[in-house]
PAMI-239133 format. One record per residue: y negated, x, z negated of N, C-alpha, C in turn. Coordinates in steps of 0.001 Angstrom, whole numbers, always signed. Atoms other than C-alpha are relative to their C-alpha. Layout:
PAMI-239133
- n.north n.east n.up ca.north ca.east ca.up c.north c.east c.up
- Y X Z Y X Z Y X Z
...
***
This chain:
PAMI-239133
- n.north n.east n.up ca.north ca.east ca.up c.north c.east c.up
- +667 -1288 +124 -44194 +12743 -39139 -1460 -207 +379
- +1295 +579 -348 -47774 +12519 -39182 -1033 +1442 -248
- +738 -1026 +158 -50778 +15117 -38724 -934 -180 +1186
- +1073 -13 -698 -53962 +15844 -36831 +432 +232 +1495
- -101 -413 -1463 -52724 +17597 -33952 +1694 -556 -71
- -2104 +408 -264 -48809 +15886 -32688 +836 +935 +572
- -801 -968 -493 -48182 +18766 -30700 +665 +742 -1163
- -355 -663 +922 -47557 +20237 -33725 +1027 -1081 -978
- -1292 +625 +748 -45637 +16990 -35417 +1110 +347 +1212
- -829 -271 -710 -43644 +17594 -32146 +882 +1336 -261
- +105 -1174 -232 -42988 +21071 -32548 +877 +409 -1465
- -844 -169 +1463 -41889 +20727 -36322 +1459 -814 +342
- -918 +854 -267 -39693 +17743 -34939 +1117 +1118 +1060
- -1248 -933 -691 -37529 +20362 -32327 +228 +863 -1120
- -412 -606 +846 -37442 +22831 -34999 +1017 -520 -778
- -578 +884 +1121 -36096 +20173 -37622 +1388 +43 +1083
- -1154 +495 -793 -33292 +19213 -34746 +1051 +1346 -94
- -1344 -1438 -44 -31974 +23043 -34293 -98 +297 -1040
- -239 -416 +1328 -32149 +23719 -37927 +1251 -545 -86
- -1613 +769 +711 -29049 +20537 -38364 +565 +463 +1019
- -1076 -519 -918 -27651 +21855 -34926 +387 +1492 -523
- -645 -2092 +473 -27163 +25569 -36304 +293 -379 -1691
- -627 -99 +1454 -25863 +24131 -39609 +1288 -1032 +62
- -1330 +686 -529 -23114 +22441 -37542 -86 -1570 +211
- +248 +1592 -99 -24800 +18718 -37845 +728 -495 +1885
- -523 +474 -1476 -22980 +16555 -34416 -1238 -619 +657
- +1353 +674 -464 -26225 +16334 -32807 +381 +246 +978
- -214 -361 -1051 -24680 +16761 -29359 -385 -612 +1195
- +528 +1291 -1024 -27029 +13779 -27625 -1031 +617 +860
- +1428 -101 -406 -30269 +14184 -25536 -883 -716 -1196
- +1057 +535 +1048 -33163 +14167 -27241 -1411 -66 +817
- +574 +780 -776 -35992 +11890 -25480 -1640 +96 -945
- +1168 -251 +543 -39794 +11821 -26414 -662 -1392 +804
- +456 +1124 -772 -41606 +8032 -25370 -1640 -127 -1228
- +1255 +711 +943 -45591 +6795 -26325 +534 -1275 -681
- -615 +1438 +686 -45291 +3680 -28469 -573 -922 +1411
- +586 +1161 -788 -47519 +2389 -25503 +709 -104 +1143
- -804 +251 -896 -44934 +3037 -22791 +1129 -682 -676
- -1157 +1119 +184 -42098 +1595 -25026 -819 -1444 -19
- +689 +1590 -90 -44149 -1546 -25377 +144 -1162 +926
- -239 +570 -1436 -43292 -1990 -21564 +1992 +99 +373
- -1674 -92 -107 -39624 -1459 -21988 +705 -27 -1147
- -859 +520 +595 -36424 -2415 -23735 +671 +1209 -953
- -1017 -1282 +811 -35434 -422 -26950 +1041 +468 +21
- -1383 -174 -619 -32214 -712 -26438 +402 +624 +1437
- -685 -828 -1204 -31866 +291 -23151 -304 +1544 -354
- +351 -1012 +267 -33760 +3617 -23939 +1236 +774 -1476
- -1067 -572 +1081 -31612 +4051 -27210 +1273 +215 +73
- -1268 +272 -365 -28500 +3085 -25948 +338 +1255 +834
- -908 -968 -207 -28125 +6434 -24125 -342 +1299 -540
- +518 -1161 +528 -29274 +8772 -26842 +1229 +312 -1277
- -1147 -492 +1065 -25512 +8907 -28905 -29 +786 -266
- +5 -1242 +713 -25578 +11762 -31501 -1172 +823 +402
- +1161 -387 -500 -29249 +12309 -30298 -1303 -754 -743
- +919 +762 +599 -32699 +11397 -31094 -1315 -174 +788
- +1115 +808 -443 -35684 +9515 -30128 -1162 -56 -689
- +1673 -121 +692 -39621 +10790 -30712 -508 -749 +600
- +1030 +724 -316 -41821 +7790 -30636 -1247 +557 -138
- +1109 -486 +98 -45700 +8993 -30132 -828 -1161 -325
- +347 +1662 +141 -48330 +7209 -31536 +465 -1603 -328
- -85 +1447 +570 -46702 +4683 -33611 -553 -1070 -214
- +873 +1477 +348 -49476 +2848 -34236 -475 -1022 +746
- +658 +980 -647 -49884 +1563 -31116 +1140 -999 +873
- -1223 +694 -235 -46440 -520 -30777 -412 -1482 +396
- +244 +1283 +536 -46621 -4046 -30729 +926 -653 -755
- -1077 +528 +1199 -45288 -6480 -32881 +1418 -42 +888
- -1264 -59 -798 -42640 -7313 -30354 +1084 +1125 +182
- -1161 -1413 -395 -41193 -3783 -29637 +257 -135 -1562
- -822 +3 +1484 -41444 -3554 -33756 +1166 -340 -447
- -1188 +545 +97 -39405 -6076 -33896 +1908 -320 +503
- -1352 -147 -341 -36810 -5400 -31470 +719 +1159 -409
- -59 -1007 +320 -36730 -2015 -32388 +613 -229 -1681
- -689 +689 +655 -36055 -3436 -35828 +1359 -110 -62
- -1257 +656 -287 -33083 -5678 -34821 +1075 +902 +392
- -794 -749 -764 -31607 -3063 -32632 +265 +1188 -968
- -186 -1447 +1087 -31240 -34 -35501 +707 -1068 -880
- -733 +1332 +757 -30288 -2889 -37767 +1846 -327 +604
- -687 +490 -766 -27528 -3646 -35327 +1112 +653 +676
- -1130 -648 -1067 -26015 -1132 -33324 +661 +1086 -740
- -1110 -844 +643 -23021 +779 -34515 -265 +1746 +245
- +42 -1670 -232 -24111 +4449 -32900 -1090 +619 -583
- +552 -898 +1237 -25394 +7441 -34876 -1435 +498 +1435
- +1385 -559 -768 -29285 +8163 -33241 -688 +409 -1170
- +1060 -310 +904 -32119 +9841 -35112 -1231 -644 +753
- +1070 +376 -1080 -35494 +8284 -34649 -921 +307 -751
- +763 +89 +635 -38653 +9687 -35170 -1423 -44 +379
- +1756 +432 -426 -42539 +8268 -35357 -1004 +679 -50
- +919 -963 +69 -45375 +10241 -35003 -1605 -406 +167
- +1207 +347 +43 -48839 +9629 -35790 -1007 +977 -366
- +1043 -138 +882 -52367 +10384 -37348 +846 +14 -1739
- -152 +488 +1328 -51819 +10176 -41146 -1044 -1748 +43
- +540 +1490 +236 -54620 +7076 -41000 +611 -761 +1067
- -500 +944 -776 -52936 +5640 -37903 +1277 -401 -502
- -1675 +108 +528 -49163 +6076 -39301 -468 -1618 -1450
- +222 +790 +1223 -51300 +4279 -42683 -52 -1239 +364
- -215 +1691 +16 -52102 +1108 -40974 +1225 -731 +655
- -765 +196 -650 -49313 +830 -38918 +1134 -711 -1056
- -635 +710 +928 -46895 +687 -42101 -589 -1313 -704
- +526 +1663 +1106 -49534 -2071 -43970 -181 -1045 +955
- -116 +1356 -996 -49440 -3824 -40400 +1555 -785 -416
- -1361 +19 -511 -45338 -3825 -40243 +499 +1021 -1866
- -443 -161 +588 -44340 -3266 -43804 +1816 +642 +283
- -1467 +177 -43 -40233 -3354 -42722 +73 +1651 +504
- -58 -1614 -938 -40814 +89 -40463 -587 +954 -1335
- -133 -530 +899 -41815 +1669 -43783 +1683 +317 -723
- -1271 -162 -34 -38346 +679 -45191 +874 +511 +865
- -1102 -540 -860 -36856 +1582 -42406 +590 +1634 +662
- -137 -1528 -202 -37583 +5283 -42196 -161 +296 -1417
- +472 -933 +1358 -37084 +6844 -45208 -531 +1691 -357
- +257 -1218 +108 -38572 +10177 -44934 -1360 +317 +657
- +834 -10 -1128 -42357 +10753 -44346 -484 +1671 +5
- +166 -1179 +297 -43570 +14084 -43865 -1584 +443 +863
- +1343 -582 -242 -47415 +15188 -43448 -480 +1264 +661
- +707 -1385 -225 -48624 +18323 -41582 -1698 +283 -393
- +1386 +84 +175 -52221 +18687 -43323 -793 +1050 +368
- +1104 -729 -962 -55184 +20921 -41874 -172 +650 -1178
- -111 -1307 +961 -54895 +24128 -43314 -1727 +703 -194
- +1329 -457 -186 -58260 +25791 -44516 -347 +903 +415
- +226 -1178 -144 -60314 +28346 -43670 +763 +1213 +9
- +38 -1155 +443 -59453 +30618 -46124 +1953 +457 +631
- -1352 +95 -291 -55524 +29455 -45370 +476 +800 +1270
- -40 -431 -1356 -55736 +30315 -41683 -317 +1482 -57
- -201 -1294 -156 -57027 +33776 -42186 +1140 +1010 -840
- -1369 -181 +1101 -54500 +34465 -45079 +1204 +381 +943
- -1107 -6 -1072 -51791 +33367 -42290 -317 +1011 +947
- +208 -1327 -1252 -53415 +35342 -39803 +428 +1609 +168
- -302 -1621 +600 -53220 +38539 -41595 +1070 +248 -75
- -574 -123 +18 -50367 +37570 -42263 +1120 +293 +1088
- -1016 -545 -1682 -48632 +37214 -39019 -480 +1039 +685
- +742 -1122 -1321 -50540 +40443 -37283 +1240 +851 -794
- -710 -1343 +808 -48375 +42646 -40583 +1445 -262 +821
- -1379 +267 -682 -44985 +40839 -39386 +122 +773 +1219
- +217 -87 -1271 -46315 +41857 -36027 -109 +1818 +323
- +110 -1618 +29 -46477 +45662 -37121 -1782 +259 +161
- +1115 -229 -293 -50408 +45553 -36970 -429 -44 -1431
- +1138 +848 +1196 -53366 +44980 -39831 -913 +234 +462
- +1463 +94 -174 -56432 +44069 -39751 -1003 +358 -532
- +797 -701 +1041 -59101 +45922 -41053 -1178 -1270 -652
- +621 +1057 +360 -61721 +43951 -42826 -1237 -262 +815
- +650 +844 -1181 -64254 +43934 -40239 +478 -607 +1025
- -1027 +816 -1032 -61759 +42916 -38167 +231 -1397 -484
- -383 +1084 +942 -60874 +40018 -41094 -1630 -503 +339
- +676 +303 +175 -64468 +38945 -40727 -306 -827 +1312
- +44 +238 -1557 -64553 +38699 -36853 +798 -1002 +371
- -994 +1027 +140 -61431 +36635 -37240 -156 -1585 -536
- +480 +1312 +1111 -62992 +33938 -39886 -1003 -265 +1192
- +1349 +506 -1220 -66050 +34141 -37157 +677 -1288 +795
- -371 +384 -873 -63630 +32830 -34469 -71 -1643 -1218
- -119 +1628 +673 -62030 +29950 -36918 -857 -914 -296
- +1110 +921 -13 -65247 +29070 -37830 -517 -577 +1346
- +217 +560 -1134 -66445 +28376 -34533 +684 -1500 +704
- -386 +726 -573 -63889 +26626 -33817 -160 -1598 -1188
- +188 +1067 +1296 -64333 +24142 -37012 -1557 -445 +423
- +1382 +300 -828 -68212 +23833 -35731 +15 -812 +678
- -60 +325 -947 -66879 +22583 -32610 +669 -1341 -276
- -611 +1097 +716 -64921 +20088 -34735 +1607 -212 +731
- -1541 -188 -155 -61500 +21365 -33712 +636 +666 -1009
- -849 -405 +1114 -59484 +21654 -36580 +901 +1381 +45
- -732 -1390 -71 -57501 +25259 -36155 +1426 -698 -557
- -1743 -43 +233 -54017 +25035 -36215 +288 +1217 -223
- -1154 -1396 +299 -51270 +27944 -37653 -108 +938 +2446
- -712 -472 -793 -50570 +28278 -33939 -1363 +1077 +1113
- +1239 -255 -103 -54286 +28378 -33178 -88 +1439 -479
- +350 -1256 +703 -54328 +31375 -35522 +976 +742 +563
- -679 -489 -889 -51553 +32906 -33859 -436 +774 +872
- +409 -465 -1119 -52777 +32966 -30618 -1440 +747 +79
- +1286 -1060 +52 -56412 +34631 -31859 +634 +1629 -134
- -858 -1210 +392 -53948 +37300 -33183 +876 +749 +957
- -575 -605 -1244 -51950 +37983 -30418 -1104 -110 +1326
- +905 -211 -1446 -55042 +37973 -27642 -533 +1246 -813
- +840 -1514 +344 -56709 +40932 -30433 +1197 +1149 +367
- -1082 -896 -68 -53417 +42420 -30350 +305 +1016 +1664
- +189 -407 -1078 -53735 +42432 -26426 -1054 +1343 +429
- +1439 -431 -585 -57315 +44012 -26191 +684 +1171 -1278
- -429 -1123 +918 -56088 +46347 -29149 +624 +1125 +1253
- -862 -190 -970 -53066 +47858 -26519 -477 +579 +1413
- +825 -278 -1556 -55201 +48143 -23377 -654 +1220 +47
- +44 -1423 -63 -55271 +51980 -22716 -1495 -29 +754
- +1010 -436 -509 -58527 +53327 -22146 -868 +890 -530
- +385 -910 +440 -60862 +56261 -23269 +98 +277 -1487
- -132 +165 +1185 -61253 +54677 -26512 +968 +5 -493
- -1367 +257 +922 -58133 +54108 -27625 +696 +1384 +652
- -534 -1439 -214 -57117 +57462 -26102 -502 +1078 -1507
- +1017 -530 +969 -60163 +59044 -28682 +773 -666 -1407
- -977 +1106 +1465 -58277 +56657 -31854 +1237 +885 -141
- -730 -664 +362 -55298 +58163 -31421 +116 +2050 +102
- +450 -1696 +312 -56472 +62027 -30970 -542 +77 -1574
- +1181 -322 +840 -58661 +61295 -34109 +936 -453 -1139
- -668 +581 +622 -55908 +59422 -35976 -584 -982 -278
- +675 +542 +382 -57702 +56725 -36153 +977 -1607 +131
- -992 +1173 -701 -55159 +53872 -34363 +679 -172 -1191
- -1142 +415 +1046 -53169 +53470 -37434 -358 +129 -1792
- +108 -523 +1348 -53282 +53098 -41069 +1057 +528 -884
- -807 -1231 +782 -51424 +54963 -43835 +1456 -830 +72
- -1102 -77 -581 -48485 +52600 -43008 +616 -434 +1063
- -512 -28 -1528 -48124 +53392 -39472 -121 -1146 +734
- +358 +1244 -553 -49726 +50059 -38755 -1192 +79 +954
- +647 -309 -700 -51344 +49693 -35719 -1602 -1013 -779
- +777 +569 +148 -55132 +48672 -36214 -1137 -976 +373
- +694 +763 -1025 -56837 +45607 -34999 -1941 +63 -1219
- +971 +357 +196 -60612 +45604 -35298 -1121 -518 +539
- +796 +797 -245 -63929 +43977 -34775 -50 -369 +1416
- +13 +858 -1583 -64004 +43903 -30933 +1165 -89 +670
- -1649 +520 -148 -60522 +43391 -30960 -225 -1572 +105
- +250 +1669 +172 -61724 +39578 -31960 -848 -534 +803
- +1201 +305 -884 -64671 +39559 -29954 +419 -604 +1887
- +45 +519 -1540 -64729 +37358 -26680 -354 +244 +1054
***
């Protein structure tokens, strides 16, 4: 699994696990999380050996050495019990890693990318999750919102879904927070639009 931010290959990776556990899969193991640079210092096998009907997130694949590769290798190759195992990188780190260690290509068959959603993507989502959320956003509100993302793209932090989220639920906060104004909104009808959606706007986003 490979993408900019890992918290987020992580994050898809538990999801993925209770998706086959709530569709009855025998995933009934612990499920363990190691850097490639701490396995490097310890024995695959021992670590694998008590993860039966479980699975094992390596971080940072790319920074294995040949040695663990290779035992790591031998030992999946080898041992009779059912584990899941999965690697987690960069997309360019995951890239050299396979053209270092060709065999660890074969050996996982399934790669799966999280790519850096755009701009326009992130406010799209945004909007989208505030409606789920029983809210909308008016369009100066939508503008105030792109402000934030941008900023944060400036800063040369890529925005994540979850990123967008959490801008959405802190307006949602400052929306909520009883006080003259929002007393005056709802005398005036103003708190809601025509369907009964509460309304987040401009200094709703504002810091």
């Amino acid at each position: 699994v490979t993408g900019h931010d890992l918290s987020v290959c992580f994050e898809l990776i538990k999801t993925f696990m209770t998706d086959l556990k709530d569709k009855g899969c025998a995933l009934n193991g612990k499920t363990a999380k190691i850097s490639a640079v701490n396995l490097n210092k310890k024995e695959p096998s021992e670590i694998i050996s008590k993860l039966q009907d479980g699975a094992l997130i390596i971080e940072r694949a790319g920074r294995k050495r040949k040695e663990t590769v290779e035992k790591l290798q031998q030992y999946l190759h080898t041992t009779p019990m059912s584990v899941m195992i999965f690697i987690t990188d960069t997309e360019q780190g995951m890239k050299h890693f396979i053209e270092k260690y060709p065999v660890m290509g074969q050996l996982f068959g399934y790669h799966i990318n999280i790519k850096d959603y755009s701009e326009d993507e992130l406010v799209e989502y945004a909007v989208k999750y505030a409606y789920d959320c029983e809210y909308a956003i008016d369009e100066m509100g939508q503008m105030a919102l792109r402000t934030r993302i941008d900023e944060m793209v400036a800063n040369e932090n890529i925005p994540t879904m979850a990123e967008a989220r959490n801008i959405v639920e802190d307006a949602i906060d400052r929306a909520n927070r009883k006080n003259m104004k929002h007393f005056w909104d709802i005398l005036l009808h103003k708190r809601y639009d025509s369907e009964d959606m509460i309304i987040l706007r401009e200094e709703d986003f504002l810091i």
